[in-house]
VOTOR-172272 format. One record per residue: z, y, x of N, C-alpha, C in turn. Coordinates in steps of 0.1 Angstrom, whole numbers, plus 5000, padded with zeros to 4 digits. Each point is the difference from the previous one (the first is absolute). Example, Ala and Ser with C-alpha at 12.3 -4.5 7.8 and 13.67 -1.06 7.14 Angstrom:
<sites>
507849435132500050124991500050125009;499350114996500050115009500850114992;
</sites>
This chain:
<sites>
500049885008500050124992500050125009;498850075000500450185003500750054995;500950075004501350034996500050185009;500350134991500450115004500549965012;501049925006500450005016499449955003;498949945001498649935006499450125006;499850064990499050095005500850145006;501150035004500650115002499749935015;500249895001499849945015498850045006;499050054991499150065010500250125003;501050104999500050155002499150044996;499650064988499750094997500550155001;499050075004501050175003499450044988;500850044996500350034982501650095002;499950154992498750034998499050055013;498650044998499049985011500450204999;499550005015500450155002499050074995;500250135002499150114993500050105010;498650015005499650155013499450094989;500450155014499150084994498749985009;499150064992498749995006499250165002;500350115010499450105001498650005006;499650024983498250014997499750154996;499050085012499550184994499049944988;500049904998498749984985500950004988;501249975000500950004989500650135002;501050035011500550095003499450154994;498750065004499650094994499749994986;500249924992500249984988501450054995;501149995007501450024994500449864999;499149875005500649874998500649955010;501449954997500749925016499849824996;499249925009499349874998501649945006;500549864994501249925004498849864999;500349925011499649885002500849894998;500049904989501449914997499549895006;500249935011499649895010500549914996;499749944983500049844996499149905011;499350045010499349915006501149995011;501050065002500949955008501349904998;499849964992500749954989500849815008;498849955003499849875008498949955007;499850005012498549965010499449894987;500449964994499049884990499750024990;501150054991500350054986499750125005;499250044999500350194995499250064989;500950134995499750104993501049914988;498650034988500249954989499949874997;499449905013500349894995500949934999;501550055012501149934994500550054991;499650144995500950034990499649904988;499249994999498849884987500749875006;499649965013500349875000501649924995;500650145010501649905000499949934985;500450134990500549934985499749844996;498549985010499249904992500049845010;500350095011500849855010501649944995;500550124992501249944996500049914987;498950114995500049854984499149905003;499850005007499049875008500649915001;501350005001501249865001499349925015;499950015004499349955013498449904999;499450034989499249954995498350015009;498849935001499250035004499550204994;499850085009499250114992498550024999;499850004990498349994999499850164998;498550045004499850154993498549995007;500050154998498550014995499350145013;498849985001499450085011498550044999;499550105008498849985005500049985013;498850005016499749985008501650055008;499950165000500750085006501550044993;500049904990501550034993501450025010;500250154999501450015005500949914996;500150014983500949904997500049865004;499149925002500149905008500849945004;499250085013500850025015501750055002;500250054991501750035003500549864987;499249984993500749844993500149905012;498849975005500149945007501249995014;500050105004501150075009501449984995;500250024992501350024990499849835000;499749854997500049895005500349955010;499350035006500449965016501250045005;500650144993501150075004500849914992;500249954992500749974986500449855004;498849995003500349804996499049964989;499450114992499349964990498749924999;499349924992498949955000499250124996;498650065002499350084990498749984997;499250064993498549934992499350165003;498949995001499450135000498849984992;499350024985499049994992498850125007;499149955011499350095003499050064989;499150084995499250064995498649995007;499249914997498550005006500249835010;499649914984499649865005499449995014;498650074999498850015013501150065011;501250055004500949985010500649875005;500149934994500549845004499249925014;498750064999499649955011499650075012;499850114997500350125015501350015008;499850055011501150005012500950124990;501249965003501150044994500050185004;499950094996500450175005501550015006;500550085008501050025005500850024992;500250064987500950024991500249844994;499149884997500549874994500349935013;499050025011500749915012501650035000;500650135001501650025000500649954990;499649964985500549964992500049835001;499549925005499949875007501050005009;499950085010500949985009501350024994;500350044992501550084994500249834994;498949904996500649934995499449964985;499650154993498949974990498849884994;500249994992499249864997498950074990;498850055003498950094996499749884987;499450044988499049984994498950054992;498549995003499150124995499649974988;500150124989498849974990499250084998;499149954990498950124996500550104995;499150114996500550124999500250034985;499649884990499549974985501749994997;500449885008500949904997501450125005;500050125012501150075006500050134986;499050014996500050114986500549984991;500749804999500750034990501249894999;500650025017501049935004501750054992;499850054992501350034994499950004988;498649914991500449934985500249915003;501149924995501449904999498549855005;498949974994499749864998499250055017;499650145001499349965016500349975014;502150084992500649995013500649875000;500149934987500449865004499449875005;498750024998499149965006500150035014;500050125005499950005016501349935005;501450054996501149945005499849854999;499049934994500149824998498949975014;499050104999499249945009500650035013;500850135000500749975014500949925006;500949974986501049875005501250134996;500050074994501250105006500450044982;500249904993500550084987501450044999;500849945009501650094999500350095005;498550055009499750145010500650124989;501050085010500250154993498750075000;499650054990498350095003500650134997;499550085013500350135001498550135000;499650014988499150134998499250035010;498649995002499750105008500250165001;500050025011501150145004501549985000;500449914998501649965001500650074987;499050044987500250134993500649944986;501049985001500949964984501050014997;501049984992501450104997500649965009;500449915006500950025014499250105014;499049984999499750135012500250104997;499350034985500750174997501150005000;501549904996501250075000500150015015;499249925011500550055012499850085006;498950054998499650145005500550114994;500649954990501050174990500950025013;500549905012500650125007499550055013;498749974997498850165009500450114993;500250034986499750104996501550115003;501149885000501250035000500450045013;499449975011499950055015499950115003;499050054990499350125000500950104991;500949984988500450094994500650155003;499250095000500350145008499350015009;499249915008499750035012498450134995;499549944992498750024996499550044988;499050124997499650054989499149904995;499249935008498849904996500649925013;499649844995499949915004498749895000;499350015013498549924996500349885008;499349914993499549835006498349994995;499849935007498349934996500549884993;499249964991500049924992499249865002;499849904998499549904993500149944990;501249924999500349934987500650114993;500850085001500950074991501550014999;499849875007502050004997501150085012;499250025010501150115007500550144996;498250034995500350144994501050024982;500249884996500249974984501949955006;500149965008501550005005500850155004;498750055010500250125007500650104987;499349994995500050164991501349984993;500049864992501849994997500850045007;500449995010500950025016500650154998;498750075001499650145004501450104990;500650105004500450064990499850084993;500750094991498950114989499750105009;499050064996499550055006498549985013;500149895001499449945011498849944992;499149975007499049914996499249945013;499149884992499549915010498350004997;498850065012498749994998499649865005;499049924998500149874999498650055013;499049935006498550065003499849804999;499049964987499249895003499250015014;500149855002499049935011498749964996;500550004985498649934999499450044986;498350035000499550004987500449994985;499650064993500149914989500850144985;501250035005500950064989501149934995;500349875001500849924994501249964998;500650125013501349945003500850114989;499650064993501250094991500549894993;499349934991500549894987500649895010;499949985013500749895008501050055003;500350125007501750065003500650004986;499250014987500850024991500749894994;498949905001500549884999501349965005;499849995017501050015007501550024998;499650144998501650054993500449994989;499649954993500149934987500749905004;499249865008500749855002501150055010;500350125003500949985012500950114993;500450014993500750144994500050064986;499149904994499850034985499750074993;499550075010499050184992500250085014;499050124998499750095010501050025008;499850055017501050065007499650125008;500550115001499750095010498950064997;500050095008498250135002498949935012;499249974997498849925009498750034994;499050055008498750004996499249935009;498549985000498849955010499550125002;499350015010499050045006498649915005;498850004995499449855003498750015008;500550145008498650095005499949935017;501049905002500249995015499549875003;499449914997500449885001498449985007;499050075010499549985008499149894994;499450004990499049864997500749874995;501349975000500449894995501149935009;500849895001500749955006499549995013;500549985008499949945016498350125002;499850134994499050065003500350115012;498850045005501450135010498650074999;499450125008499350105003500350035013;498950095007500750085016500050044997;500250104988500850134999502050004996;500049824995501249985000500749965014;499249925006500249945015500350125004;499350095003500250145008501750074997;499950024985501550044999501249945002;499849864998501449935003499949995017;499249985007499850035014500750115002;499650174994500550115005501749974995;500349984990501749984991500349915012;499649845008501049985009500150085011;499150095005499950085012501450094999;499550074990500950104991501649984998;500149924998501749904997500249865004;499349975009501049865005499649894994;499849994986500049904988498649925001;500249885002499149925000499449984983;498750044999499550004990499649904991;500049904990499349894993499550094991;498549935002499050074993499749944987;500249854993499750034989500950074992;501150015000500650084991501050125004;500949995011500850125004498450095005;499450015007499450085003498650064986;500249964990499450044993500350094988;502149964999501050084996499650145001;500149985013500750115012498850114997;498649945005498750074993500050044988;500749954991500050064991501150144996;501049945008501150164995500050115011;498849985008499450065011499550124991;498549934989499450084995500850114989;500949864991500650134990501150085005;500350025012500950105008498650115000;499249955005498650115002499550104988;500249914986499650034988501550074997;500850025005500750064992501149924990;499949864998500549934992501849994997;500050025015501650064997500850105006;500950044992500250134999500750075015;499950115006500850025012501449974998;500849975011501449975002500149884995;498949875000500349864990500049965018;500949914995499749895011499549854994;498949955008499649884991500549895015;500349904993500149865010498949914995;499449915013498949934999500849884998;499549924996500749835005499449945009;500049955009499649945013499949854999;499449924992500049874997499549925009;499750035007499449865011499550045015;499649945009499750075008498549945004;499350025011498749915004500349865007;499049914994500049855002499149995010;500649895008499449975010499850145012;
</sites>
């Protein structure tokens, strides 16, 4: 059984500190930028994934963990990690059957190594791995039906209650509070956290529009109705998941030059571009201080 003292054994530094970040691109704005270094959180776990993961290694009862990915799935890789760290068995449901037979990418090779036991499917069959008859099906063909299955994005009412205390880390520190988004559930914990006054900007990673009705959902299964001030912004997300530009490469290049901070570009560095621009637009008001959230750092 994972057990809360299980996992305190890994130290986690919690809570994760908070820099200031002196930027003349915010600064002449009347904006003072705070950097909350959840990527410093644990060399394996970091950011928001332990905050998502712990809850879910605990109700795990020490059970195999199954979950869900693409190619370059962060989440994965810290499941995975969090196994090997643990003692756990874990499953990783790749996305994209036609992967099964190519050389593994550096992001699945580390999830093998961690211990991970990959399985790929089509991309028919991963669209609709979370009605009850398709995901019982997968768990038979894998052998793994007493497997805990944990969400792709680690994103369901135990992650959001865990991340409600990102938000609580932060209380007072910050007029706005940003994270990049994927699944939804950091920012849908976050914003509960947060206190009055405070609010939380979400910036998707990826296409589409869709994550309003999923953080709502969110906080719904995790809290029973709305929590906190949080909006999107959905202007940043560079072409889609795992997408980047050199005009993004350029900035998060100049931001580590500038501050020290090692950049990850699918998502902290596309945040950051983004509350880059609405400091430029004017979006918030002089004398705010906004904090970024610092979710991850660069792989490999």
């Amino acid at each position: 059984m994972t057990s809360p003292d299980a996992l305190a054994t890994l130290h986690p530094r919690l809570p994760s500190p908070v820099r200031e970040a002196h930027d003349d691109r915010f600064a002449r704005r009347g904006v003072r930028l705070l950097l909350k270094r959840d990527d410093l959180i644990h060399p394996d776990l970091i950011g928001n994934k332990w905050r998502k993961l712990a809850p879910n290694l605990t109700a795990a009862h020490g059970h195999t963990v199954l979950t869900f990915g693409g190619a370059y799935s962060n989440h994965l890789r810290a499941t995975a990690a969090a196994g090997r760290l643990l003692g756990l068995a874990t499953v990783g449901v790749v996305r994209g059957q036609e992967l099964a037979d190519r050389p593994l990418n550096p992001s699945l090779a580390r999830c093998v190594a961690d211990g991970m036991r990959l399985h790929f499917v089509d991309r028919s069959t991963y669209r609709r791995k979370t009605e009850p008859d398709t995901l019982a099906a997968l768990l038979r063909t894998i052998g793994a039906e007493d497997a805990y299955v944990v969400p792709e994005g680690g994103s369901n009412s135990l992650a959001v209650r865990g991340c409600q205390a990102l938000g609580q880390e932060l209380r007072g520190q910050a007029d706005v509070v940003a994270i990049a988004c994927g699944t939804g559930g950091t920012l849908a914990g976050l914003a509960a956290g947060l206190g009055p006054g405070q609010r939380a900007l979400g910036i998707p990673v990826l296409k589409g529009g869709f994550l309003t009705a999923g953080i709502r959902h969110l906080q719904e299964a995790a809290f029973g109705g709305p929590r906190g001030d949080w909006h999107l912004d959905d202007r940043f997300h560079f072409g889609g998941y795992a997408r980047t530009t050199p005009e993004l490469d350029s900035f998060a290049a100049d931001f580590e030059d500038r501050h020290g901070l090692p950049v990850e570009r699918l998502y902290v560095a596309k945040m950051l571009y983004g509350l880059m621009t609405l400091a430029e637009e004017g979006a918030f008001a002089r004398g705010s201080t906004v904090a970024a959230v610092v979710t991850g750092r660069p792989f490999m």
